[in-house]
N, C-alpha and C positions, 0 to 999 in steps of 0.2 A: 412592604416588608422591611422590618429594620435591620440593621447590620448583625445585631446577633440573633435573629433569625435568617440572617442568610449565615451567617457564621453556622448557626446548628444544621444547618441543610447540607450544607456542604458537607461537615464532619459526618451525617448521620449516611452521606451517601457512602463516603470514605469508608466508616467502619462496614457498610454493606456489602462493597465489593470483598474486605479482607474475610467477612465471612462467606462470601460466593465459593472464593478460592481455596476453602478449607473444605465445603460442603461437598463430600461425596456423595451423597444419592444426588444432589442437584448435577455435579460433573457428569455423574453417569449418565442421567437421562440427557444433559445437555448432550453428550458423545453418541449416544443411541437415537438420538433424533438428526442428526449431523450424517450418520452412517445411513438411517433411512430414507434420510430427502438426498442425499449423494446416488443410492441408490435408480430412485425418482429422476435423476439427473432436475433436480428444483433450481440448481444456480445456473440453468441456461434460461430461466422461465422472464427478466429481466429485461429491461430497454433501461439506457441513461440518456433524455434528452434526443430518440427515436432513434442511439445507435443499442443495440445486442452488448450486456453489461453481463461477463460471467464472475459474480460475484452474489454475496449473500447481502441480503438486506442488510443486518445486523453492520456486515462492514464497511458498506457506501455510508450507512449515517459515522460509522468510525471516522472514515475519511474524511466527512463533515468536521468533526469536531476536532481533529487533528492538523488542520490547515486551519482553522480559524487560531487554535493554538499557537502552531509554532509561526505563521504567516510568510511562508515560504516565496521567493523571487523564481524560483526553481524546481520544481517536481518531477525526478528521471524514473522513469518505467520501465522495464525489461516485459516484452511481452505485450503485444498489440492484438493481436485478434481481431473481431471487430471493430474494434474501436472506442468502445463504452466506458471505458477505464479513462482512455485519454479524454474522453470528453468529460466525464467525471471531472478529472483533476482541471483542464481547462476553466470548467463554469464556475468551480470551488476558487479560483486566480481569480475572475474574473468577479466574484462576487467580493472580494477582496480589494478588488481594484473600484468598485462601486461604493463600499464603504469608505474607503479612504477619499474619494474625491466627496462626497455626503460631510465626513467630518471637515473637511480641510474648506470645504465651501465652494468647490471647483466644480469645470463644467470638464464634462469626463467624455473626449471619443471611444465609444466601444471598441473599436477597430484595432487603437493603438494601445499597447500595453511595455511593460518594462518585466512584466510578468511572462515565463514560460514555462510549458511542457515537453522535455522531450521523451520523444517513446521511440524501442529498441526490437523490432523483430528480426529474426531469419531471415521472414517471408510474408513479407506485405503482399496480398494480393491485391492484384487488379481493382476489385471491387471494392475493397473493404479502405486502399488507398482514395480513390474516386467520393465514396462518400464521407471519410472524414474530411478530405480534402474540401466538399461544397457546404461545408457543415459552419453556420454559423461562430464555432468558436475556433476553428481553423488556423486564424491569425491570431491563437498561442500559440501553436502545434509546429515541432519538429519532428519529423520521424527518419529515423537512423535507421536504413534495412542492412544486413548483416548478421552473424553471429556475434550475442553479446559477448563473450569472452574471447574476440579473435583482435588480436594486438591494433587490429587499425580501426575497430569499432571501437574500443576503448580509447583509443588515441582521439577518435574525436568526438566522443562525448566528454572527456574531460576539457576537449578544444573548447566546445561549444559552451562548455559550462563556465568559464570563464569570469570573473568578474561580478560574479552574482553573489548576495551575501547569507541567504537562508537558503538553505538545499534540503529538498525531500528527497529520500531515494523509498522505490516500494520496488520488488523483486518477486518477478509473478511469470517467468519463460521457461524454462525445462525443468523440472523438481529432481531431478539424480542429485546424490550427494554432492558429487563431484565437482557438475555443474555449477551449483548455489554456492560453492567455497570459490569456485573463480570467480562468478559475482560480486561475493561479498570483498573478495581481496582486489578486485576490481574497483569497484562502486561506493565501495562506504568511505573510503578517505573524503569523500566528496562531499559530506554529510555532513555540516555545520555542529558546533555546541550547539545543545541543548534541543535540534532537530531527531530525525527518526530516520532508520531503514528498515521498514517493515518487511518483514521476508514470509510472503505468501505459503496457504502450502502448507504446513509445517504442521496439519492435523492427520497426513499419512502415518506419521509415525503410530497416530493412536487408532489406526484403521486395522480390523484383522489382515492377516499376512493373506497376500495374495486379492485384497479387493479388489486392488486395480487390475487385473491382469491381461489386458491389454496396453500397459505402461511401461517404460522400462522402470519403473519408480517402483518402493514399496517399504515395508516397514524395514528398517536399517540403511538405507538407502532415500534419504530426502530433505526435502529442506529444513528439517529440525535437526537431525545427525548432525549438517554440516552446521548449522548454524551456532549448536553445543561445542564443536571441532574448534570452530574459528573465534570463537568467543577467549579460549583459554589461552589464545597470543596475543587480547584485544582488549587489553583492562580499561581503556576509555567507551566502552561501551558496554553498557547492561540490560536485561531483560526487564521492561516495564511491564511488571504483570497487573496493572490496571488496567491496561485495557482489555483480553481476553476475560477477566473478574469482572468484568463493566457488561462485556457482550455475553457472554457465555456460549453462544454459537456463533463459531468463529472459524475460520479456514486458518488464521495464523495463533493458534498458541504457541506459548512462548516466543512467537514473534516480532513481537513489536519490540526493537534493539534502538535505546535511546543514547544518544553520544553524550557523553557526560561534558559537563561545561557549564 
């Protein structure tokens, strides 16, 4: 392929996405298939690398192409669960750290890396500590149990963060407004130029009122409110709407917040 055939590929993806995100009947039916596999409960149906990954297909390969992008040192999660996420973002480090010894010509201990994960729950359980913990990517993996927004969970994830020079942050643990704006006021300084805080979540808003209702969450209340809220005292950071344009079934529209730089 020559250069300006890769030159036209590119642009003709570009101009695809700007028309994704104008296309109404495509939006609709994207939102109305999103409401039915929610339904479905479809984002529990997942494993990443034999842990439980609750997440859409569409946005594990996002995470893909988002860590090869920005090539993060650092990727902080909020929200642990099974595990599938962390190990997500671990194997995405770790294939990072494989290409880099490949180009550089080096022989690469898998074991040791300069690369981390940390991941932030309430309530690590037993089990779900146990197997991340015998889990081959493991030795990326920090896990902070605690509430993310309680001063000395915050005190040391920024402890831990330390030194590092590309930071992912992705925010995927309680969806209440409330919640997500002490996250964000939490978490995102930590967020290098030109990296991302993707804030999970943020398609309640376009859910009928009351879907969830066994949540405390719902339309007016969740991670896109706050994320609109915190945006308008954050003018270093913007809504990259290529990527929900790119996916079009996505758990985070208008969430993908890119730190300008």
């Amino acid at each position: 392929m020559t250069f300006d055939a890769v030159t036209q590929f590119s642009q003709e993806r570009s101009e695809r996405l700007v028309s994704n995100g104008t296309d109404a009947a495509f939006g609709a039916l994207s939102r109305d298939w999103l409401q039915a596999s929610m339904q479905r409960k479809y984002v529990y149906n997942f494993d990443w690398m034999g842990r439980p990954i609750i997440q859409y297909p569409q946005d594990m390969v996002a995470m893909q192409e988002l860590v090869w992008q920005v090539r993060p040192d650092l990727i902080i999660e909020t929200g642990i669960a099974h595990g599938g996420s962390l190990i997500l973002s671990a194997s995405l480090l770790a294939m990072l750290d494989m290409c880099d010894a490949i180009e550089a010509g080096i022989t690469l201990d898998p074991r040791q890396s300069s690369r981390k994960v940390i991941g932030i729950d309430i309530d690590i359980r037993a089990h779900n500590r146990a197997a991340i913990e015998a889990h081959p990517m493991a030795s990326r993996i920090q896990m902070v149990q605690g509430s993310s927004i309680a001063p000395e969970t915050v005190a040391a994830v920024h402890a831990a963060s330390a030194g590092y020079q590309r930071v992912l942050v992705l925010l995927d643990s309680m969806h209440t407004h409330d919640h997500v704006l002490a996250e964000l006021d939490a978490y995102a300084s930590l967020v290098t130029p030109g990296s991302y805080c993707v804030v999970f979540d943020t398609f309640v808003e376009d859910m009928p009122p009351g879907f969830f209702d066994d949540r405390p969450w719902d339309v007016g209340n969740n991670p896109k409110t706050a994320l609109r809220q915190w945006l308008q005292t954050h003018a270093d950071f913007e809504v990259d709407a290529s990527w929900p344009n790119k996916l079009m079934v996505t758990v985070a529209p208008e969430g993908f917040l890119r730190r300008k730089g």
